[in-house]
N, CA, C and O atoms as a GROMACS GRO file, in nm:
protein
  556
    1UNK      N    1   2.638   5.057 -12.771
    1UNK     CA    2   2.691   5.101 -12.644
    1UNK      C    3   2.738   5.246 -12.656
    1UNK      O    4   2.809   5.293 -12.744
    2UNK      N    5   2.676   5.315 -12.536
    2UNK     CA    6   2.776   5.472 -12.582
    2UNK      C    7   2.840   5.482 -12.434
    2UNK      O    8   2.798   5.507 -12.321
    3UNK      N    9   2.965   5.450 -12.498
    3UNK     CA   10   3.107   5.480 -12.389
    3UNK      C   11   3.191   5.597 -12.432
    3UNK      O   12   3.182   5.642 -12.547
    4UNK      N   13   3.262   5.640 -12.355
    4UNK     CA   14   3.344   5.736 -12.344
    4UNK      C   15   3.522   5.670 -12.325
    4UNK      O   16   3.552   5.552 -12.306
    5UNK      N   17   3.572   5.731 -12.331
    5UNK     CA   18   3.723   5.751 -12.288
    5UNK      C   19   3.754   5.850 -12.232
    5UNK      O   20   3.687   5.947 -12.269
    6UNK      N   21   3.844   5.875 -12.140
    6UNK     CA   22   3.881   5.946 -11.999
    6UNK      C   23   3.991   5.901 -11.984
    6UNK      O   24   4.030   5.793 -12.028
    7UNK      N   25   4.092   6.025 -11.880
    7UNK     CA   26   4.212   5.976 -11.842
    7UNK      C   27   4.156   5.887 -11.726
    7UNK      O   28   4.035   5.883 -11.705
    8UNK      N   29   4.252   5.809 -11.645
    8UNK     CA   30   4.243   5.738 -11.515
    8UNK      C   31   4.288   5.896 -11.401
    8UNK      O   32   4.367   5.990 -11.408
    9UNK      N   33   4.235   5.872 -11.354
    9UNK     CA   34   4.251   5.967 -11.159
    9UNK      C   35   4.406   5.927 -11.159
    9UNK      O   36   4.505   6.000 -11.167
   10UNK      N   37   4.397   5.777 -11.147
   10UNK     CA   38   4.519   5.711 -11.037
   10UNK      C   39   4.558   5.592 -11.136
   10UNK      O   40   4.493   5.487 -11.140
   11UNK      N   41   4.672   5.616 -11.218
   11UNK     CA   42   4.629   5.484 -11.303
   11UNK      C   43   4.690   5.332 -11.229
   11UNK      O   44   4.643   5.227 -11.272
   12UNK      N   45   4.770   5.328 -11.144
   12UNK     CA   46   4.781   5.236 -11.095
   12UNK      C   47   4.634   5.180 -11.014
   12UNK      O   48   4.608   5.060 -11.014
   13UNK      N   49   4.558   5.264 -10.956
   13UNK     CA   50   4.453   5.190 -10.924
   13UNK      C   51   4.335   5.135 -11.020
   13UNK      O   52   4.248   5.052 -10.992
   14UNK      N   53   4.361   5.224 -11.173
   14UNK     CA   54   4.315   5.181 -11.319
   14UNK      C   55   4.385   5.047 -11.357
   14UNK      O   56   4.350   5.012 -11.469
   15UNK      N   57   4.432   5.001 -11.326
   15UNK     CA   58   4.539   4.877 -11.348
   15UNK      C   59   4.491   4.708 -11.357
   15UNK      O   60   4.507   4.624 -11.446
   16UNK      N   61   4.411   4.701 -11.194
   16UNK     CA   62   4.291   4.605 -11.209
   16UNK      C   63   4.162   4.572 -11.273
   16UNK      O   64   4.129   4.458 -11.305
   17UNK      N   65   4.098   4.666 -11.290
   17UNK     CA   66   3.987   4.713 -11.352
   17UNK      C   67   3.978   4.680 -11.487
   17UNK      O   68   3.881   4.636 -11.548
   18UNK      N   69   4.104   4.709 -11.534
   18UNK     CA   70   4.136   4.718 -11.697
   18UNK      C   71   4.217   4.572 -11.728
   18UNK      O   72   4.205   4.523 -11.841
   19UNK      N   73   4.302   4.503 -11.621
   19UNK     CA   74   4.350   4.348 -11.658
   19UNK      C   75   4.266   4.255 -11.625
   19UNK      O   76   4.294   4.139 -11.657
   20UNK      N   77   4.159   4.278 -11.563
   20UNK     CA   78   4.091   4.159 -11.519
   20UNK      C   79   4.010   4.100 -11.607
   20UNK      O   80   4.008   3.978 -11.615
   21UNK      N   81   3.925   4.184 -11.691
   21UNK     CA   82   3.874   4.149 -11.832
   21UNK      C   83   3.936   4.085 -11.897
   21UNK      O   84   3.888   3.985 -11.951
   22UNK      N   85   4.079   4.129 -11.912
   22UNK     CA   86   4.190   4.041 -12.039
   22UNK      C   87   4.250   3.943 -11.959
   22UNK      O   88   4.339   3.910 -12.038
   23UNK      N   89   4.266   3.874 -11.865
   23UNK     CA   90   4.303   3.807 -11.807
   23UNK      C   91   4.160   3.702 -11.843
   23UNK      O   92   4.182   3.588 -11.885
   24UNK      N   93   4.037   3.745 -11.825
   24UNK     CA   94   3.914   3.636 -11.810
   24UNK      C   95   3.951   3.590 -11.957
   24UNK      O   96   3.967   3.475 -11.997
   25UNK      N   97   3.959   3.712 -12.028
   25UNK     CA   98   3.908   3.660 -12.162
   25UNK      C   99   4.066   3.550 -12.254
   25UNK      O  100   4.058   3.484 -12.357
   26UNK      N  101   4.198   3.571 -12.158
   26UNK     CA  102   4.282   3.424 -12.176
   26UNK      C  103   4.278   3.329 -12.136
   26UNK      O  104   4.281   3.224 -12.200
   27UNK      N  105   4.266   3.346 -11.985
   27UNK     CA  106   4.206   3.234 -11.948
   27UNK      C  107   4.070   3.110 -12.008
   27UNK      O  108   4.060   2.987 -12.000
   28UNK      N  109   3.995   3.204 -12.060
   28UNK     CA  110   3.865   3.134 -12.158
   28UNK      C  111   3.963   3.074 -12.266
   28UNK      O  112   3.945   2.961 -12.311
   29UNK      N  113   4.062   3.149 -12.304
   29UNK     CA  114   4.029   3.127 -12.434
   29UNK      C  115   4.184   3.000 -12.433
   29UNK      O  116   4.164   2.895 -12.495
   30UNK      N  117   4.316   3.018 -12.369
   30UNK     CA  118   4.378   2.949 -12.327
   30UNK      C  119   4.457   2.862 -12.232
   30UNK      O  120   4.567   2.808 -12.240
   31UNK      N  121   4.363   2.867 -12.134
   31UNK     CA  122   4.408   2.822 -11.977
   31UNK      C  123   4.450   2.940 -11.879
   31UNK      O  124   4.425   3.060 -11.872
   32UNK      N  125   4.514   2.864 -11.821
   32UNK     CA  126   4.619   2.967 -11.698
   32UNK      C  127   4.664   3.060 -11.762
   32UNK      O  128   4.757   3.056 -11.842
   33UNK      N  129   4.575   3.188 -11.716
   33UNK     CA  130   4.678   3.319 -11.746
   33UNK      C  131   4.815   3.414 -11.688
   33UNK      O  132   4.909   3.481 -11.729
   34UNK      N  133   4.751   3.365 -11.565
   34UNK     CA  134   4.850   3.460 -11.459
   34UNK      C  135   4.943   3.463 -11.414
   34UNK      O  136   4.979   3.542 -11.327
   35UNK      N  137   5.046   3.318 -11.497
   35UNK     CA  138   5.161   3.322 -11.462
   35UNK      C  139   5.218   3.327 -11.309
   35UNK      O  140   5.150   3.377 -11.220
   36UNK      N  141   5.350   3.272 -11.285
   36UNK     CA  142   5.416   3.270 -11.192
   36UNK      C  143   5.555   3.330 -11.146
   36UNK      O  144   5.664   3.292 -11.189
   37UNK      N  145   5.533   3.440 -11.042
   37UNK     CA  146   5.677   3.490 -11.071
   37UNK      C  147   5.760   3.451 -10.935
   37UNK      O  148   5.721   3.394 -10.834
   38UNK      N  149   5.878   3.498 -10.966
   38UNK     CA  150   6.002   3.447 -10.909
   38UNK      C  151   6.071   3.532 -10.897
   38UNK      O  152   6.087   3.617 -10.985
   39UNK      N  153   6.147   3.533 -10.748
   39UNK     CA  154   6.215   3.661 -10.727
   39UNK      C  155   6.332   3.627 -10.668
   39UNK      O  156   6.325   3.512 -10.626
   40UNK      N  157   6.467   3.693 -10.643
   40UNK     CA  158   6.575   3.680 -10.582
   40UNK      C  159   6.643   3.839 -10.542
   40UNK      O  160   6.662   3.944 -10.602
   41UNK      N  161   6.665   3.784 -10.398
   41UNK     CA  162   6.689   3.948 -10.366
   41UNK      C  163   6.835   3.926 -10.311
   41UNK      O  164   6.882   3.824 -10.258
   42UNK      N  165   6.877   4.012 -10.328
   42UNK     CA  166   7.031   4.060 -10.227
   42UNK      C  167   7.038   4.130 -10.131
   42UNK      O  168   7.003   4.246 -10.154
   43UNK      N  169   7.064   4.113 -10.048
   43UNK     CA  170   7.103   4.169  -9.887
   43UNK      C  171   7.212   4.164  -9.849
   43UNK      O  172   7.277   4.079  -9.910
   44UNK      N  173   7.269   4.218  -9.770
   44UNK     CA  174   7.381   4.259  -9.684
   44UNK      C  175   7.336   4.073  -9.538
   44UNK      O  176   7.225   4.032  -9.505
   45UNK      N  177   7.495   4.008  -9.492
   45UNK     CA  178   7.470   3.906  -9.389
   45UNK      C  179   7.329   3.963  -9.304
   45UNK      O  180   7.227   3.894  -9.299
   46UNK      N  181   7.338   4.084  -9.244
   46UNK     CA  182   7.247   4.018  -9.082
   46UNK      C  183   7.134   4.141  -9.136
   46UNK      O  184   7.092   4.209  -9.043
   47UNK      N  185   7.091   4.170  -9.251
   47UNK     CA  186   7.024   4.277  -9.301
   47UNK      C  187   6.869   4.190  -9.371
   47UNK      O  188   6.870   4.070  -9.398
   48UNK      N  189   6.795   4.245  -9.383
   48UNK     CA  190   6.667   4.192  -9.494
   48UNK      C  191   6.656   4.331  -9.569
   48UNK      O  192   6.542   4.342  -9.616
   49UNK      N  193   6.732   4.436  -9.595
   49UNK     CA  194   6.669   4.541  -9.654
   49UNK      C  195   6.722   4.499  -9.766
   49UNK      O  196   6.839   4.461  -9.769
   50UNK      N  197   6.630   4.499  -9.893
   50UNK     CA  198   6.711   4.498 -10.055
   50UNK      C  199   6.760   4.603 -10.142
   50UNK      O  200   6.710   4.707 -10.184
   51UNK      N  201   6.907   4.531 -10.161
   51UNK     CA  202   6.972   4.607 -10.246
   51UNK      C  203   7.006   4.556 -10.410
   51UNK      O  204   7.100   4.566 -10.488
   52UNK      N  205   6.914   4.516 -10.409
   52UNK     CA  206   6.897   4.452 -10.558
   52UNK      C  207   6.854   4.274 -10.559
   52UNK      O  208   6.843   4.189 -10.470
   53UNK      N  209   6.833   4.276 -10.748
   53UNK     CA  210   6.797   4.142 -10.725
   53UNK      C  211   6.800   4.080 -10.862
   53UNK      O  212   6.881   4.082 -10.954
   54UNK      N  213   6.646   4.009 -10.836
   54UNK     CA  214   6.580   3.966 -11.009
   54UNK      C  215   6.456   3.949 -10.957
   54UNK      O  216   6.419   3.918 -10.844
   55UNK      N  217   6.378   3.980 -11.085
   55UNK     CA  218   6.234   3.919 -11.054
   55UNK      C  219   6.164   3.875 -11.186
   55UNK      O  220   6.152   3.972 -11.261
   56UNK      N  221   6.126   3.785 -11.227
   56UNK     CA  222   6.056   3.738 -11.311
   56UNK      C  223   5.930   3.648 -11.278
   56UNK      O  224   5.877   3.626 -11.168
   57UNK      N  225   5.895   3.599 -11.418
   57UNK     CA  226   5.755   3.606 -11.409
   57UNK      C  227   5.756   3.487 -11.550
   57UNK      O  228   5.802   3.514 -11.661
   58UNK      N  229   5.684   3.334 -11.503
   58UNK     CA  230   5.648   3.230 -11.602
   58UNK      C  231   5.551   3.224 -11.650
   58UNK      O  232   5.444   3.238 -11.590
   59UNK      N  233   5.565   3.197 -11.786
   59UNK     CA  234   5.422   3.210 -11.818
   59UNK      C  235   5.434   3.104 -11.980
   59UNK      O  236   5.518   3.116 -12.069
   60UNK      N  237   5.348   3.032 -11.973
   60UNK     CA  238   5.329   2.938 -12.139
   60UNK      C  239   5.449   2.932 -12.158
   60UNK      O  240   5.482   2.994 -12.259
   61UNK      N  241   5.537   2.881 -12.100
   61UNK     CA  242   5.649   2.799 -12.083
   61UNK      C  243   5.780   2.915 -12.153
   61UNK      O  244   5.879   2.894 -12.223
   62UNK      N  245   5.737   3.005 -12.108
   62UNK     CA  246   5.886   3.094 -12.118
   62UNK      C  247   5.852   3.179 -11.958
   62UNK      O  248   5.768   3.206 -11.872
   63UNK      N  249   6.020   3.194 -12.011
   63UNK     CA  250   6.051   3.294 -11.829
   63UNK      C  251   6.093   3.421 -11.857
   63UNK      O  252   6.209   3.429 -11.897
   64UNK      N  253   6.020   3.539 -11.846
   64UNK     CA  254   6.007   3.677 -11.858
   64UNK      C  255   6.116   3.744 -11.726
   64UNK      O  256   6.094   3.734 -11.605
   65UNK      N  257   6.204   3.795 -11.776
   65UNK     CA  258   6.327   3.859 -11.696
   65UNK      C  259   6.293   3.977 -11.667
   65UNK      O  260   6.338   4.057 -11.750
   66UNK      N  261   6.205   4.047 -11.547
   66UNK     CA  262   6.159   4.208 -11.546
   66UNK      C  263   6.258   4.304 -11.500
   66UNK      O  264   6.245   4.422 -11.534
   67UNK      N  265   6.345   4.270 -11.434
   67UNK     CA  266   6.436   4.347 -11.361
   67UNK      C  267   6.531   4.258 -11.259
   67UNK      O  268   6.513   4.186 -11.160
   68UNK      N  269   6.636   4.300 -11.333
   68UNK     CA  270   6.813   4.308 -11.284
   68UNK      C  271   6.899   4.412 -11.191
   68UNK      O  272   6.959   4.514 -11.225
   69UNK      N  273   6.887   4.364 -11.090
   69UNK     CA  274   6.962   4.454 -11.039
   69UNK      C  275   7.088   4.426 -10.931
   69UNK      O  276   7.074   4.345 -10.839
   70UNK      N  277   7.204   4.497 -10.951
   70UNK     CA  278   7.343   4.441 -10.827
   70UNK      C  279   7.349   4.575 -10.761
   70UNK      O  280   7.305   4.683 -10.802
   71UNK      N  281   7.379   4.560 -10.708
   71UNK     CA  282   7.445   4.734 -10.613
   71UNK      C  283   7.542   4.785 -10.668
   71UNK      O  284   7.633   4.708 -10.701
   72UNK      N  285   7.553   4.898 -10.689
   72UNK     CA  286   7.645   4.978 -10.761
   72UNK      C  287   7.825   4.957 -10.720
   72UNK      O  288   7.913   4.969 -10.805
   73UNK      N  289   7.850   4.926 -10.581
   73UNK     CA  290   7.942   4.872 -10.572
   73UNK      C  291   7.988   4.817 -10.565
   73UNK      O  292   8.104   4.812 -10.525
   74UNK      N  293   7.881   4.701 -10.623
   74UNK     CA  294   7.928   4.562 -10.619
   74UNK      C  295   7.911   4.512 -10.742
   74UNK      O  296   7.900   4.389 -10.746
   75UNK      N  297   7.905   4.579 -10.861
   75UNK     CA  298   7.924   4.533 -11.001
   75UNK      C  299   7.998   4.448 -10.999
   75UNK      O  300   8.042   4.420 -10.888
   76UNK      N  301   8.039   4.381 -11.099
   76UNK     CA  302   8.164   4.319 -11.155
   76UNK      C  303   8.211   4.211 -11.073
   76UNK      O  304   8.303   4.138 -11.109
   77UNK      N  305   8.150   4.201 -10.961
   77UNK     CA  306   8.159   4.076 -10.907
   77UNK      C  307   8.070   3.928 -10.884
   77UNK      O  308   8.064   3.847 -10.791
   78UNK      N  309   8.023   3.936 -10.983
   78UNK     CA  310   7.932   3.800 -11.042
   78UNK      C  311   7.822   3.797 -10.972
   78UNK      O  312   7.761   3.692 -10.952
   79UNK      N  313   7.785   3.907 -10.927
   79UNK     CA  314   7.610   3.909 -10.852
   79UNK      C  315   7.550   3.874 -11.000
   79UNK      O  316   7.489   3.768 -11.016
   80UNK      N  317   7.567   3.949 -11.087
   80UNK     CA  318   7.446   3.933 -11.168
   80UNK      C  319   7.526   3.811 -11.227
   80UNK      O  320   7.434   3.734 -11.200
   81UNK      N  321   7.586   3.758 -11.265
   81UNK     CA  322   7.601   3.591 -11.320
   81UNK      C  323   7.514   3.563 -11.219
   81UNK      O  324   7.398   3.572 -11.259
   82UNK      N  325   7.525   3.528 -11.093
   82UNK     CA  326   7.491   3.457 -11.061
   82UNK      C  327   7.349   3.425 -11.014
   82UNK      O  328   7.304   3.312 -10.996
   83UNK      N  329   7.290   3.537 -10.999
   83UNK     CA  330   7.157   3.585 -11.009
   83UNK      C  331   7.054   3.508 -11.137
   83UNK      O  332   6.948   3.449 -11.116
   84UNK      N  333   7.124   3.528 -11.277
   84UNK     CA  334   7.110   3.480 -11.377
   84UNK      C  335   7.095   3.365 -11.381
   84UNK      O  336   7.009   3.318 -11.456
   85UNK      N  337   7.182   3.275 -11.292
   85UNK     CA  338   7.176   3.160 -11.313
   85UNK      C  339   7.090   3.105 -11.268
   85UNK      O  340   6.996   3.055 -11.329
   86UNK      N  341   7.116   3.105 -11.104
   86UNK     CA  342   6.978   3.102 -11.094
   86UNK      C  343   6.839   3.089 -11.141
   86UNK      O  344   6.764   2.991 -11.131
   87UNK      N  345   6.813   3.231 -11.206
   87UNK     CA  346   6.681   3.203 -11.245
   87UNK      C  347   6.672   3.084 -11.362
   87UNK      O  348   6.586   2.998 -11.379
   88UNK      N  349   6.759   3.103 -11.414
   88UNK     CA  350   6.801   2.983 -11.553
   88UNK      C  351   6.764   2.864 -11.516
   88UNK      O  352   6.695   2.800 -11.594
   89UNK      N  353   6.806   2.802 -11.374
   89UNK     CA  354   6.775   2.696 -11.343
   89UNK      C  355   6.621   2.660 -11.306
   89UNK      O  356   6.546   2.564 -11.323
   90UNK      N  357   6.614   2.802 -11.242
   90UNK     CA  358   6.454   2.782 -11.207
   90UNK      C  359   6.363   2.791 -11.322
   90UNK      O  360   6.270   2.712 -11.306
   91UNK      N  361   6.353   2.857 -11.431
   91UNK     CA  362   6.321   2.811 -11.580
   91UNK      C  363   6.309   2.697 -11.604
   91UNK      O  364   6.191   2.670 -11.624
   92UNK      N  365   6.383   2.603 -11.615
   92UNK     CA  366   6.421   2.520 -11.620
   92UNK      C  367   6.344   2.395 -11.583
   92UNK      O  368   6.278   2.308 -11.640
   93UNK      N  369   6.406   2.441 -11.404
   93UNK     CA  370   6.265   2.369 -11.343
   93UNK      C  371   6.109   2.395 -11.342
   93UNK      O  372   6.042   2.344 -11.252
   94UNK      N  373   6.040   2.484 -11.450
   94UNK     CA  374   5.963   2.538 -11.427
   94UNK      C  375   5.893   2.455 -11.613
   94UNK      O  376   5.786   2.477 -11.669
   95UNK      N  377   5.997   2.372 -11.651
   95UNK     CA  378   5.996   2.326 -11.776
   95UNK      C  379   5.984   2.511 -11.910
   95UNK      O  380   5.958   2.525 -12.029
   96UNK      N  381   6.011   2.580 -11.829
   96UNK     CA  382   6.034   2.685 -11.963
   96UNK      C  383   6.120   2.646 -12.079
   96UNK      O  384   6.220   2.573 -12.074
   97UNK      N  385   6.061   2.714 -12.200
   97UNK     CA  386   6.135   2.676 -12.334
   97UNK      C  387   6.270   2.757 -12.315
   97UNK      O  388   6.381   2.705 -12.330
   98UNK      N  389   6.251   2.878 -12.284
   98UNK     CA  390   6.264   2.986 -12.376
   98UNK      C  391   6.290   3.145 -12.222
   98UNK      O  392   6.193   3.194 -12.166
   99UNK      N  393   6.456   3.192 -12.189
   99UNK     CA  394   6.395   3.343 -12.114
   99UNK      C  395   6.423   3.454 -12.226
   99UNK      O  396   6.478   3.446 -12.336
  100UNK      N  397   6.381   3.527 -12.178
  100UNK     CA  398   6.352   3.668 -12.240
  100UNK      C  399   6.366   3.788 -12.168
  100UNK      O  400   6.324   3.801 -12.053
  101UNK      N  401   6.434   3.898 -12.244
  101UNK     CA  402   6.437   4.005 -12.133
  101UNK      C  403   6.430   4.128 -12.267
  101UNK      O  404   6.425   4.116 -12.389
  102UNK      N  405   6.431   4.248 -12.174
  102UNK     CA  406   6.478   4.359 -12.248
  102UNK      C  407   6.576   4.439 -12.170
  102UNK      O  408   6.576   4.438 -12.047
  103UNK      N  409   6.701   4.545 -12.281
  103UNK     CA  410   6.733   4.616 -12.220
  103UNK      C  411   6.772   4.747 -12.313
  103UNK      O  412   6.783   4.751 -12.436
  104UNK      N  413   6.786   4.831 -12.236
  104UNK     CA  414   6.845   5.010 -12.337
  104UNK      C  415   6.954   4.977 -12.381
  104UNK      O  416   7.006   4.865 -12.377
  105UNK      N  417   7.005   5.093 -12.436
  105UNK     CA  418   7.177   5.118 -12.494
  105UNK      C  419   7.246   5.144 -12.383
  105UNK      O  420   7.368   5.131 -12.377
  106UNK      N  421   7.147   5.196 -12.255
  106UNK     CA  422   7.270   5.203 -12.144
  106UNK      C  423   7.257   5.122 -12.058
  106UNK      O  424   7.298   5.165 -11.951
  107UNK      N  425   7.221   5.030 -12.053
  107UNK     CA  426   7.174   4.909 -11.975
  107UNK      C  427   7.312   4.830 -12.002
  107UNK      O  428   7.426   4.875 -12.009
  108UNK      N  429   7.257   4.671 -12.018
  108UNK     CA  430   7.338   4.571 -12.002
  108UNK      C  431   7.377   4.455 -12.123
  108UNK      O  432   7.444   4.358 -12.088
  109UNK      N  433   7.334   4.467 -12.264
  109UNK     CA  434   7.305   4.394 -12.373
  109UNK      C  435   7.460   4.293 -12.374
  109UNK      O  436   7.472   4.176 -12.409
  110UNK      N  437   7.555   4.378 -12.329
  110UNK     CA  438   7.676   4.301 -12.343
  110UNK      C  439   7.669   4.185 -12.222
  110UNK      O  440   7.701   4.076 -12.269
  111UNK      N  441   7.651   4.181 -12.139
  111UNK     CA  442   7.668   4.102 -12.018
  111UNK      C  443   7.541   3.988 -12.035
  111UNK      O  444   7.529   3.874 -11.991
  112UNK      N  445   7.438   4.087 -12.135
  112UNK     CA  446   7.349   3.883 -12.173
  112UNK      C  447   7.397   3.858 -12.249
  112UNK      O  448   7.401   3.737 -12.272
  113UNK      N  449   7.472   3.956 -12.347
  113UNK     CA  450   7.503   3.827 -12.495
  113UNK      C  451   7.586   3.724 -12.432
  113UNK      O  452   7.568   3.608 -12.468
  114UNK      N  453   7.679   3.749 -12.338
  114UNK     CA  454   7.764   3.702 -12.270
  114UNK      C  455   7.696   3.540 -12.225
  114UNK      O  456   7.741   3.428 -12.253
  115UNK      N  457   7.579   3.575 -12.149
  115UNK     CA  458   7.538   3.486 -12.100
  115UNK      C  459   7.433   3.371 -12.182
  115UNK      O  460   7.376   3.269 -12.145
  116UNK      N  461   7.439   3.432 -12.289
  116UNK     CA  462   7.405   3.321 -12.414
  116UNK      C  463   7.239   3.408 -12.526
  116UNK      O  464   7.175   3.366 -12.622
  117UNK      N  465   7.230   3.535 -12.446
  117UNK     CA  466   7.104   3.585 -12.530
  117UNK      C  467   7.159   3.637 -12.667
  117UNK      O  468   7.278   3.654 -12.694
  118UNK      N  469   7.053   3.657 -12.747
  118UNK     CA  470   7.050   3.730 -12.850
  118UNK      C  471   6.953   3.773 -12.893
  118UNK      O  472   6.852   3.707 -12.871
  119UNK      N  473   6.940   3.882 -12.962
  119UNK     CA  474   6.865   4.000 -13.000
  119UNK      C  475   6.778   3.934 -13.084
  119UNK      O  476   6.824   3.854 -13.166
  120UNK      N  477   6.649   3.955 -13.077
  120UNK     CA  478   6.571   3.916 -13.188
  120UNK      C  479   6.433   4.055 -13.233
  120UNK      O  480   6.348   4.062 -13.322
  121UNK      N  481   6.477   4.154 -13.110
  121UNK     CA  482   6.398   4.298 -13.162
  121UNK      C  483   6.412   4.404 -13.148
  121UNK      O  484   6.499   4.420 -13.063
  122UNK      N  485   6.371   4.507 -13.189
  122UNK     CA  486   6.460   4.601 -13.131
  122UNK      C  487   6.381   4.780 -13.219
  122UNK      O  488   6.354   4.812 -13.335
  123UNK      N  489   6.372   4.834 -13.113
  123UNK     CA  490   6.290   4.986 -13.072
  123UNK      C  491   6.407   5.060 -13.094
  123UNK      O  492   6.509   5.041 -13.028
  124UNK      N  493   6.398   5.153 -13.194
  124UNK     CA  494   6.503   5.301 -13.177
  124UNK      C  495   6.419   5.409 -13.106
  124UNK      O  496   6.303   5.399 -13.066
  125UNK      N  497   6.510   5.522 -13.098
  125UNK     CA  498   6.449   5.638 -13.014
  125UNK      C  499   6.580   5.714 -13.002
  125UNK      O  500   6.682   5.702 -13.069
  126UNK      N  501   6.551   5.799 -12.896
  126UNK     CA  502   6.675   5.933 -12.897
  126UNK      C  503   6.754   5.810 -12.824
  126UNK      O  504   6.723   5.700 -12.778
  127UNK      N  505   6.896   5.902 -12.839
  127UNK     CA  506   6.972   5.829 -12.788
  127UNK      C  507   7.003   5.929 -12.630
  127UNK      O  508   6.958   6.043 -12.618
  128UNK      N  509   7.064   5.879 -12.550
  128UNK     CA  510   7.146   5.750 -12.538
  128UNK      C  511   7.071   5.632 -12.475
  128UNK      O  512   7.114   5.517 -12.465
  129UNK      N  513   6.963   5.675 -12.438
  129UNK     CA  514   6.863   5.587 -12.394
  129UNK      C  515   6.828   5.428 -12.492
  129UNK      O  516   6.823   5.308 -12.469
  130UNK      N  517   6.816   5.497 -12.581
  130UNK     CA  518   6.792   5.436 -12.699
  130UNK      C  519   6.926   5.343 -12.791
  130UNK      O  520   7.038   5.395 -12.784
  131UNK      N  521   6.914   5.199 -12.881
  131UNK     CA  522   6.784   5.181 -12.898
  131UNK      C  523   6.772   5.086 -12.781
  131UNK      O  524   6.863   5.077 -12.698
  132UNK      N  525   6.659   5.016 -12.773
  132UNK     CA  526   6.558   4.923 -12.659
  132UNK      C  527   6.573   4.791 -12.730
  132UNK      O  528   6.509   4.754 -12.829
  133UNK      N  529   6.679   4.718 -12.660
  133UNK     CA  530   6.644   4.578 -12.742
  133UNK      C  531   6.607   4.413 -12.681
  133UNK      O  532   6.649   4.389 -12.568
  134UNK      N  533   6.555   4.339 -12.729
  134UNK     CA  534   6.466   4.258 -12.685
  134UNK      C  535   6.548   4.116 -12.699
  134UNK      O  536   6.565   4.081 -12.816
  135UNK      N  537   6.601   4.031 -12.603
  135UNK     CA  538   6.685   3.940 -12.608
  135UNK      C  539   6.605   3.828 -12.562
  135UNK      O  540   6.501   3.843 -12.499
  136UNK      N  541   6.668   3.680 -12.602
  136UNK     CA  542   6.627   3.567 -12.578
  136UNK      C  543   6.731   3.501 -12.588
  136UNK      O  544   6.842   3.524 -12.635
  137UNK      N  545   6.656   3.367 -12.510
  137UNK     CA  546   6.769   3.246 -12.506
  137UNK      C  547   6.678   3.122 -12.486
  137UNK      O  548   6.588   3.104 -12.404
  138UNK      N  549   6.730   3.034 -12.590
  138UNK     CA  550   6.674   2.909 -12.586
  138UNK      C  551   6.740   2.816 -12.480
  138UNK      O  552   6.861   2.793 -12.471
  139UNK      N  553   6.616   2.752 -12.381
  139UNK     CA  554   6.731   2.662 -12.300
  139UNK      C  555   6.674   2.516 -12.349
  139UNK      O  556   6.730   2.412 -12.313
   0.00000   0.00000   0.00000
C-alpha cells in the first residue's frame, strides 16, 4: 500500500472517519463497542440553560466519569456530591464493576478521594497544571 500521512483540515470532522474502523474492528473482535452515556445537567427552577453537570459514558462494565461540573457559586454546596451519586447509582444500575475518572493538580483529587476513589495512575508535567491523575473506585 502507498499511503501518506497529512494533517486533518478540520480534525473534528477527522474524528469519524478515523473511529469507525476501530470501533468495527472491537466490535468484531469483542461485542458492543459504543458504549452508553449518561448525563446530568443543572439548571436554574424555570430555566433549561446549563450550568453544569456530569456526563459519562458505560462501557464493559465500568463507568467512565468525562466531566464534572457545579457553578462557580455554587461550590461547596453538595452539587457535586450529589451529582456523583447519582451517577454511582446509575453504574450500578448499569451492573458496572468499577467508575473511573481523571483529574489535574488544580482540579478536584481531594473531593473524590473523599468520595471513595483512589489513584491508581498518574502523568507529571509543568506544574500547576500538572500532575494528571487517574482515579477509581470499586463498587
Amino acid at each position: 500500500m502507498d499511503l501518506i500521512i497529512r494533517g486533518a483540515a478540520s480534525p473534528d470532522d477527522a474524528y469519524m472517519p478515523i473511529w469507525a474502523p476501530l470501533l468495527a474492528f472491537n466490535e468484531k473482535t469483542v461485542g458492543d463497542a459504543q458504549g452508553a452515556p449518561f448525563a446530568l445537567t443543572i439548571t436554574e427552577p424555570d430555566s433549561e440553560a446549563v450550568l453544569g453537570g456530569l456526563w459519562a459514558l458505560s462501557l464493559w462494565g465500568s463507568f467512565y466519569i468525562g466531566l464534572v461540573v457545579t457553578p462557580e457559586g455554587a461550590r461547596g454546596e453538595g452539587l457535586g456530591t450529589e451529582l456523583m451519586a447519582q451517577a454511582e447509582a446509575e453504574a450500578v444500575a448499569r451492573n458496572c464493576h468499577n467508575m473511573w475518572l481523571d483529574t489535574y493538580a488544580f482540579q478536584a483529587r481531594a473531593f473524590y478521594e473523599r468520595l471513595g476513589f483512589a489513584v491508581f495512575g498518574q502523568i507529571d508535567g509543568p506544574a500547576s497544571m500538572f500532575p494528571r491523575w487517574f482515579m477509581r473506585k470499586d463498587l
